[in-house]
N, C-alpha and C positions, 0 to 999 in steps of 0.2 A: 753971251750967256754960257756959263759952264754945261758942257755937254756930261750926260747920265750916259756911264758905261756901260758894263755888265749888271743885271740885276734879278733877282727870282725872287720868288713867292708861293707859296704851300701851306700844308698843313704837318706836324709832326707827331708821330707816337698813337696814330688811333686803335686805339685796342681794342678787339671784337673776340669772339669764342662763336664758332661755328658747329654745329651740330647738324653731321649729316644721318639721320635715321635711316634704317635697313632693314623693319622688321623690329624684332629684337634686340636687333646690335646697333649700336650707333655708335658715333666715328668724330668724335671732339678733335677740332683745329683752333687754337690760340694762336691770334696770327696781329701783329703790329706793321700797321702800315705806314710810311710818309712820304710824302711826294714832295716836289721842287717844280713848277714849271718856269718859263720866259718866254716873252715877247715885246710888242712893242706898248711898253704902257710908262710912257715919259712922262705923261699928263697928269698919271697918279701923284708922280712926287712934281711936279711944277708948278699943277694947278690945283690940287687934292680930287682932281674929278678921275670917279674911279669906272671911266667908262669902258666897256670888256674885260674889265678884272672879276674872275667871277670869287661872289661872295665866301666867305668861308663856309657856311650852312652848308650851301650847295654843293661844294665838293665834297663835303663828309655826307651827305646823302646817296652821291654818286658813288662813293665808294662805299657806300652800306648797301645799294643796292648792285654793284657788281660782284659784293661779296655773297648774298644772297642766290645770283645767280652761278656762280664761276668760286665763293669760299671751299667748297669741296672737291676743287679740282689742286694739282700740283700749283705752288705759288707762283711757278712764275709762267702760270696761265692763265691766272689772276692776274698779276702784273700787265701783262701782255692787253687784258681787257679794259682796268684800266687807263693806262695809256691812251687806247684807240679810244676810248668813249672820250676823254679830258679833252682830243686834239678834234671831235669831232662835234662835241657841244659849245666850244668855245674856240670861234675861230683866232683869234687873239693869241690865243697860245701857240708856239711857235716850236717849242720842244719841251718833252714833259721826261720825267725820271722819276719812277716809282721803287722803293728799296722795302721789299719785305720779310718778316722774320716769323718763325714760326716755332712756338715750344712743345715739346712733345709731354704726350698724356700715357700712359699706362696704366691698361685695364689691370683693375684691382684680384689678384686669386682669392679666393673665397672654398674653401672645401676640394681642393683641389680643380677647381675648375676659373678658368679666365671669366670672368662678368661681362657681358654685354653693354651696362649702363654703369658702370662703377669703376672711377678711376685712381693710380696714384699719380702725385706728381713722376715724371721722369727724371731722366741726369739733364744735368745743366745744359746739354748739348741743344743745339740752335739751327735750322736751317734756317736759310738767307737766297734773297735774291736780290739784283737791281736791272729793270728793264730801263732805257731809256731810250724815248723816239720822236723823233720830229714828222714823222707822217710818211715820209720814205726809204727815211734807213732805220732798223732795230738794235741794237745790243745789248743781250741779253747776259748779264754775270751771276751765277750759281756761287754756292759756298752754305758753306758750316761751321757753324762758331765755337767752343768752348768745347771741345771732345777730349773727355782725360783720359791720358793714357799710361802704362808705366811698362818699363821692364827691369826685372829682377836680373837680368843677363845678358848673354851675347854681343857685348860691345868689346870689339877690340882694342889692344892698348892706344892711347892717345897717338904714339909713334915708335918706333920701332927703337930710338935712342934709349928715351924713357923705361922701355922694357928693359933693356942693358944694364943700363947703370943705378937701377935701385930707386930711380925716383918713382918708378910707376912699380907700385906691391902688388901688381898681378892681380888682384880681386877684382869680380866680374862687377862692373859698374851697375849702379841703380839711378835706373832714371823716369823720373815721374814730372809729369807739367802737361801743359791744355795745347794740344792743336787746332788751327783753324785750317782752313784753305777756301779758295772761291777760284773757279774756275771761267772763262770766258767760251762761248759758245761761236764759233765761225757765219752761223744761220741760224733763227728763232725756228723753223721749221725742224724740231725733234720733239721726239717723244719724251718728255722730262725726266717721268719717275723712273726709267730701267737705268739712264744715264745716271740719275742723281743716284741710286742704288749703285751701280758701277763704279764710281769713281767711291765713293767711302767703303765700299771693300776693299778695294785697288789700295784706299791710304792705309786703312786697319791693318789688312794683312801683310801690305811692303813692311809696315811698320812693325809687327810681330815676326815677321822670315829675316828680315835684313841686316845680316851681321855687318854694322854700319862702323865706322872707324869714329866718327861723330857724329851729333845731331844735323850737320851740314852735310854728311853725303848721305843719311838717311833720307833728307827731305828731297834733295835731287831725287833720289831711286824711288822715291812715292810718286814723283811729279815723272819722270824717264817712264814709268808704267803707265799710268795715266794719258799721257799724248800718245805710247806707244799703242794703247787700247783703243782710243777714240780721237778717229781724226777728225771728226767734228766739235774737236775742243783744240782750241787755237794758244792757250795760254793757262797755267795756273802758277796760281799765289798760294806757297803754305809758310804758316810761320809755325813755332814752339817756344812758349815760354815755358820754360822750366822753373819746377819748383825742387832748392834747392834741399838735401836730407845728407848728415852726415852721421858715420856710426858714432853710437851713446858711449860713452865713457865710462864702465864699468869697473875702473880702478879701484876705485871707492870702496866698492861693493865687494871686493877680494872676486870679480870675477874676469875672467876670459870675454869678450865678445868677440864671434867668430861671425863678424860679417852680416848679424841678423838681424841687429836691433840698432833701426836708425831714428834721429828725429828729425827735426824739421828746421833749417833755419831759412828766417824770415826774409833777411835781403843778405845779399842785393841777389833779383832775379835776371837770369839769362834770355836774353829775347835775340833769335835767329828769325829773317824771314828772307825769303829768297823766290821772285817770278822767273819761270822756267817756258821758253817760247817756243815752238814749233819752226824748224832750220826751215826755210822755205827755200832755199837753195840749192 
């Protein structure tokens, strides 16, 4: 009989919107969840009998009422719950891996004052998590997705040749495109939101100081600050797709363009990503 290898089973993409009230103020979380779990359910595909597979219902219950309890906490203390609930209502499951994302809301101003109940959409920007556990080990991965960023300056020449001979015109490069990064945690045992706050300054600001020679040693020097700030982060991933802009062609126009009016071209785009490990040595 052919032996069943690897195999998993979940649920994908459950969207919920949590509102933690405070009074007057309340605290909108948009948060998409999906899970993977495995274990031993060979009988599901040999025999169709789906005995300890639990149903789909049921696990989107369970995560309606984890979120209920734990949605207005940091996500990935959410995640953390449930995992331990998935591995504790269903012995069958033998490792579970929850990945969740969360879109941010901003309070609407109104008369010069921030609103309590009134929101805009925010920027595209994304936090993320993925817990996954088998009942005695944790690992916990943070991250953030789709953060735009640009600078009008500070990048030095591509090489020092290029400077010489005319091929590099000197003009301070413009550079615009989306970073992500996710970070790995050493121990579930932290305090989430000061870390998760710490490391996306630690990116924003390397990334606004860092007179970088390219977008490949800017990313080091976001990721170098970041291990270098928290030794309870074992590893990060950042990447940057650029989006590319070249100056407009003002020939035409009997004008000058001195560097200020760029557009946009479409492809091809620039994708750098690079994980940066903690020397243990």
């Amino acid at each position: 009989m052919p032996r069943i290898g690897s195999n998993s089973h979940g649920e994908s993409r459950l969207r919920m919107l949590r509102i933690a009230r405070r009074g007057d103020r309340h605290d909108p979380k948009e948060l998409c969840v999906s899970f993977r779990f495995e274990g031993e359910f060979a009988r599901a595909f040999r025999e169709g009998k789906a005995d300890g597979l639990p149903p789909g219902e049921a696990l989107k219950n369970l995560v309606h009422r984890a979120a209920r309890e734990y949605g207005a906490c940091e996500i990935e203390e959410y995640g953390l719950a449930i995992c331990d609930r998935i591995l504790k209502e269903y012995p069958a499951i033998t490792r579970a891996r929850v990945e969740i994302s969360e879109r941010a809301w901003t309070r609407l101003d109104a008369g010069g004052r921030a609103q309590g109940q009134a929101f805009l959409t925010g920027s595209p920007e994304v936090k993320t998590t993925a817990v996954t556990s088998n009942g005695r080990q944790i690992a916990v991965v943070s991250g953030l997705d789709a953060l735009d960023v640009m600078r009008t300056s500070g990048f030095a020449p591509r090489d020092r040749a290029a400077a010489d001979d005319g091929r590099d015109d000197g003009l301070q490069r413009l550079l615009v495109g989306q970073l992500s990064g996710r970070w790995t945690y050493s121990s579930p045992d932290v305090t989430f939101r000061p870390y998760r706050q710490g490391v996306r300054a630690a990116i924003v600001e390397t990334f606004a100081w860092h007179h970088g020679r390219s977008v490949h040693h800017t990313l080091y020097a976001i990721a170098d600050v970041v291990l270098a700030t928290y030794q309870e982060i074992a590893d990060v991933t950042l990447s940057f797709q650029e989006r590319p802009y070249r100056p407009a062609d003002l020939f035409s126009a009997g004008m000058e363009n001195p560097d200020d009016l760029f557009v946009s071209v479409e492809e091809p785009l620039g994708v750098v990503e690079v994980t940066v490990e903690r020397d243990v040595t």
